[in-house]
C-alpha positions in Angstrom: 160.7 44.9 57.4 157.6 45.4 59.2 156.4 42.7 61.0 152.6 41.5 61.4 151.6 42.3 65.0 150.7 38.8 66.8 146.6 38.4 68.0 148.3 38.4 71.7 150.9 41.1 71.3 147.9 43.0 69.8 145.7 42.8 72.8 148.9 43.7 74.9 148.9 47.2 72.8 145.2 47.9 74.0 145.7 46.8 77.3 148.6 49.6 78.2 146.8 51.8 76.3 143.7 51.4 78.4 145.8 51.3 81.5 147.4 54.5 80.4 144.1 56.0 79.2 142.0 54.9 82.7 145.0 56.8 84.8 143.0 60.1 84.2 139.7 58.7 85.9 142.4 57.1 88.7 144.4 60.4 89.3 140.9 62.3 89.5 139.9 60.3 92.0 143.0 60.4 93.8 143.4 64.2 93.6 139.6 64.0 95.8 141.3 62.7 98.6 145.0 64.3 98.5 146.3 67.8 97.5 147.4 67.3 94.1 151.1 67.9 94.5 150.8 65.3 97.6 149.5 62.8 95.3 152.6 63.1 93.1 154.7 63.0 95.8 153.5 59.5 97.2 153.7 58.1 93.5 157.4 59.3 92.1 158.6 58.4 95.9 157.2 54.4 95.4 158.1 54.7 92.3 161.8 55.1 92.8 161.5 52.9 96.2 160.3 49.9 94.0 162.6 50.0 91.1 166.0 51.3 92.6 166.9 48.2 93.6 166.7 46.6 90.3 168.3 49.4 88.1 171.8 50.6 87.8 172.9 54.4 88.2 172.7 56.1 85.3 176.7 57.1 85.7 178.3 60.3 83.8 174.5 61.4 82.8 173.8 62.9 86.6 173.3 66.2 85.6 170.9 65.1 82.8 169.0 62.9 84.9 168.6 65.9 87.4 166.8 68.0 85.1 164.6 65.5 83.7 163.5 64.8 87.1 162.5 68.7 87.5 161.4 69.0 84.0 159.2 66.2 84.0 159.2 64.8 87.6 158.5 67.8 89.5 157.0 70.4 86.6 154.8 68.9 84.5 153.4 65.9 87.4 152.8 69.5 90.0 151.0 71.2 86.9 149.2 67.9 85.7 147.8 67.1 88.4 146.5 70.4 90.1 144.9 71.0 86.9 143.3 67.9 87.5 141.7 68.7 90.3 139.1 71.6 88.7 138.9 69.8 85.2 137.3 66.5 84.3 138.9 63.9 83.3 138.0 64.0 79.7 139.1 67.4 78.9 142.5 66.1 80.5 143.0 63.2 78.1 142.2 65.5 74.8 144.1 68.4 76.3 147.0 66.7 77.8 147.7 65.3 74.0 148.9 68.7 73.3 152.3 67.2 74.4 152.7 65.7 70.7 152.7 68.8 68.8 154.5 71.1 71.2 157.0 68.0 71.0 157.0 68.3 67.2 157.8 71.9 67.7 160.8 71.7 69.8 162.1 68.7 67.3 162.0 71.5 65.0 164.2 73.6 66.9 166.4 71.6 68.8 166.3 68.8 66.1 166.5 70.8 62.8 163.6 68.7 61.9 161.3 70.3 58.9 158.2 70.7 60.3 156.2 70.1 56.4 152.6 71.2 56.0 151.3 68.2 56.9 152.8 67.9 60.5 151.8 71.6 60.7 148.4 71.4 59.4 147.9 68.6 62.0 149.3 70.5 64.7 146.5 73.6 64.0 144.2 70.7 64.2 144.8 69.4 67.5 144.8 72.8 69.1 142.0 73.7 67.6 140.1 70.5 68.9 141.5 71.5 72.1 139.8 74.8 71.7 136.5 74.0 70.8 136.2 72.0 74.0 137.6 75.0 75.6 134.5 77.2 74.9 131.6 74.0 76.2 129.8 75.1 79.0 131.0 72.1 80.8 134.3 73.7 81.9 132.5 75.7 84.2 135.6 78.8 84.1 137.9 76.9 85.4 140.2 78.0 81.9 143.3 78.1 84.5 142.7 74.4 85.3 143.1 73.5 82.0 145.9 76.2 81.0 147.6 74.3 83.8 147.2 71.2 81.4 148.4 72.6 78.8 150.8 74.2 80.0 151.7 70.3 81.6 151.5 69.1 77.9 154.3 71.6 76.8 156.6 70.9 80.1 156.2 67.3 78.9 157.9 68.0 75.3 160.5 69.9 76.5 161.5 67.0 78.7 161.1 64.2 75.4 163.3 66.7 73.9 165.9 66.1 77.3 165.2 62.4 77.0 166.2 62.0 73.6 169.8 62.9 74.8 169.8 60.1 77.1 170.3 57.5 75.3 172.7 55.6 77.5 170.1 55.2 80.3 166.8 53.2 79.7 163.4 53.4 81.0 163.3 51.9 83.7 166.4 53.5 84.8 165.1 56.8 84.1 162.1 56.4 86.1 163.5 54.9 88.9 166.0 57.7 89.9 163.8 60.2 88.5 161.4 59.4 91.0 164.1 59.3 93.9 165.1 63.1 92.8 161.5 64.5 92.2 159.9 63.2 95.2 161.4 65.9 97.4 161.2 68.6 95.2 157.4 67.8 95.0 157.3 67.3 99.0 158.6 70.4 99.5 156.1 72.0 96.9 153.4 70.5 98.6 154.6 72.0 102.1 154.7 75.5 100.8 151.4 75.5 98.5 149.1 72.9 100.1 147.8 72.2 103.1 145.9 69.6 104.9 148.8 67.1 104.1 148.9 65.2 107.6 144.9 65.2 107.6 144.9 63.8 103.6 147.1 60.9 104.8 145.4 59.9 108.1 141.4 59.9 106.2 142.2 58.6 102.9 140.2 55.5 102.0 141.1 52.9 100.2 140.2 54.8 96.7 142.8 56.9 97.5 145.4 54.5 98.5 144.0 52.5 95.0 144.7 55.5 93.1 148.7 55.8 94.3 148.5 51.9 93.7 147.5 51.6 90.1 149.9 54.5 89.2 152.6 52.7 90.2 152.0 49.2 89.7 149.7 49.7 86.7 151.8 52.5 84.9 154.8 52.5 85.2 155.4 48.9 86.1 153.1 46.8 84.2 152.1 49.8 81.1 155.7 50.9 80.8 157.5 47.1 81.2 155.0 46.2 78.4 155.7 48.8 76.1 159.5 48.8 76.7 159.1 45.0 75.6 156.9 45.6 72.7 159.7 48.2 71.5 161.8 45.7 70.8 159.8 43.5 69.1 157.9 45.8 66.5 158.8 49.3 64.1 157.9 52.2 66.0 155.2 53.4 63.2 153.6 50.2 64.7 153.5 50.4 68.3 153.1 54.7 68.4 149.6 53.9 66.5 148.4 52.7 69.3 149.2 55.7 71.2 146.3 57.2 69.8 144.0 55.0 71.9 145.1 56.8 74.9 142.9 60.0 75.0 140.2 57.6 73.6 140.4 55.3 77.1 140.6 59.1 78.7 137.5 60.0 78.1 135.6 56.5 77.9 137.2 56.6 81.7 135.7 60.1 82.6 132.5 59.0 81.4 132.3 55.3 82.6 133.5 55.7 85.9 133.0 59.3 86.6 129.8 59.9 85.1 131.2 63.0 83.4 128.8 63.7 80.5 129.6 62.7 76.7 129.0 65.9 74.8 128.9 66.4 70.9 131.8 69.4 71.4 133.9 67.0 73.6 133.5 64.4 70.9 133.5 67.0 67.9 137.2 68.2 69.7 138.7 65.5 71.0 138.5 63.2 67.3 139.7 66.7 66.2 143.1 66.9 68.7 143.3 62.8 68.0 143.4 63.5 64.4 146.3 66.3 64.3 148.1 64.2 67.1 147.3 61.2 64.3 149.3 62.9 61.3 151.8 64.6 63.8 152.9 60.5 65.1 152.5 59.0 62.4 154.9 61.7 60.1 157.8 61.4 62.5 156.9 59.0 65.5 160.1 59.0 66.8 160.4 62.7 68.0 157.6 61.6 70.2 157.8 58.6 71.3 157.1 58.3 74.8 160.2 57.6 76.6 158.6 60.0 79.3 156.5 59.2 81.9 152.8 60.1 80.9 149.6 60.6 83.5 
């Protein structure tokens, strides 16, 4: 039976989404004042520092755990956010959506789940939105910045795909010792491909500090704790709808806080991607349900 979402519970939906959608404009930001990989580093290692202590150890599912934290942790996190650094923040939150129908994809494969014309048709949409913001002026060449997106997007569905195997350990779990096990895989990234580390640390300003702040706190504490809660309380057709408010925020974020410029091809694309991501949720929202952390 599907329940009528409460006025309350209903403004809780658009609050995580907007705290989830605003992380693009917040990471952008942060990425200005640390090497990329740096950032991630500082946010998986308070990450795991804040919610160890409250979380049990996911026992027998080690090796799982360990994999997910490269997969997802360390991979898609490195590539997310170094991509990030050359693209705006917009093009992130329509490009990084790519995750849904790469995730439908694998579904098909690990899963045995019919992919349909109408999952497929949405997934040609989406990457073709993705496209046609590809080819606007605004991106300025910087095509490996966003094929590091994408490229993010795809390392994020092969980790739901890991996820879905792990059903014994929850969320919270999952992030906390996820962020324990990726944080020196991404330190030691950042020591062989970035620089300026020690310097990044010592001149931040408090934008920066903000930045490794809201990503914790906001995120993962206060965006995921919500939507673990509102999980339990409502069909998951219900509560992955407003998933698609996410790349909206995105942009809106880019745009409000950023100034980045609000073009007809970035609005023509990105309704495009939010459409195929639309049919691909809606179809099958649990193959994508975001049990993994998002930026």
């Amino acid at each position: 039976m599907t329940l009528a979402i409460r006025p309350l519970h209903l403004l809780l939906f658009v609050a995580v989404a907007a705290i989830w959608g605003l992380n693009f404009a917040v990471v952008k930001i942060g990425v200005a004042q640390f090497p990329p990989i740096l950032l991630m580093t500082l946010r998986w290692a308070l990450v795991g520092i804040v919610l160890t202590p409250f979380v049990k150890r996911p026992q027998g599912c080690w090796p799982q755990v360990i994999a997910v934290s490269i997969t997802l942790g360390f991979v898609h996190f490195a590539l997310m956010a170094t991509g990030l650094k050359n693209l705006d923040a917009a093009t992130a939150a329509i490009a990084i959506q790519l995750q849904v129908p790469f995730a439908a994809l694998l579904a098909a494969i690990f899963f045995d789940d019919r992919l349909g014309w109408r999952r497929a048709s949405g997934m040609a949409v989406a990457f073709l939105g993705v496209a046609l913001i590809a080819g606007e002026p605004r991106l300025g060449g910087h095509y490996l910045a966003l094929g590091l997106v994408v490229a993010a997007a795809c390392i994020w569905s092969i980790a739901n795909v890991q996820i879905k195997k792990l059903h014994a350990v929850g969320g919270f779990t999952l992030n906390a010792w996820v962020g324990i096990l990726a944080a020196p895989q991404l330190a030691l990234a950042s020591f062989v491909l970035e620089d300026g580390q020690m310097t990044a640390l010592a001149t931040a300003d408090w934008r920066g500090w903000f930045s490794v702040f809201y990503q914790v706190v906001m995120v993962v504490i206060i965006g995921y704790g919500s939507w673990y809660w509102l999980l339990r309380r409502y069909g998951v057709n219900q509560v992955m709808a407003f998933t698609l408010l996410v790349p909206i925020f995105g942009v809106l974020s880019g745009v409000v806080i950023l100034g980045e410029a609000l073009t007809a091809s970035l609005v023509a694309g990105g309704a495009l991607t939010v459409v195929g991501v639309g049919i691909i949720v809606l179809r099958r929202p649990r193959l994508v349900e975001p049990d993994a952390e998002r930026v």
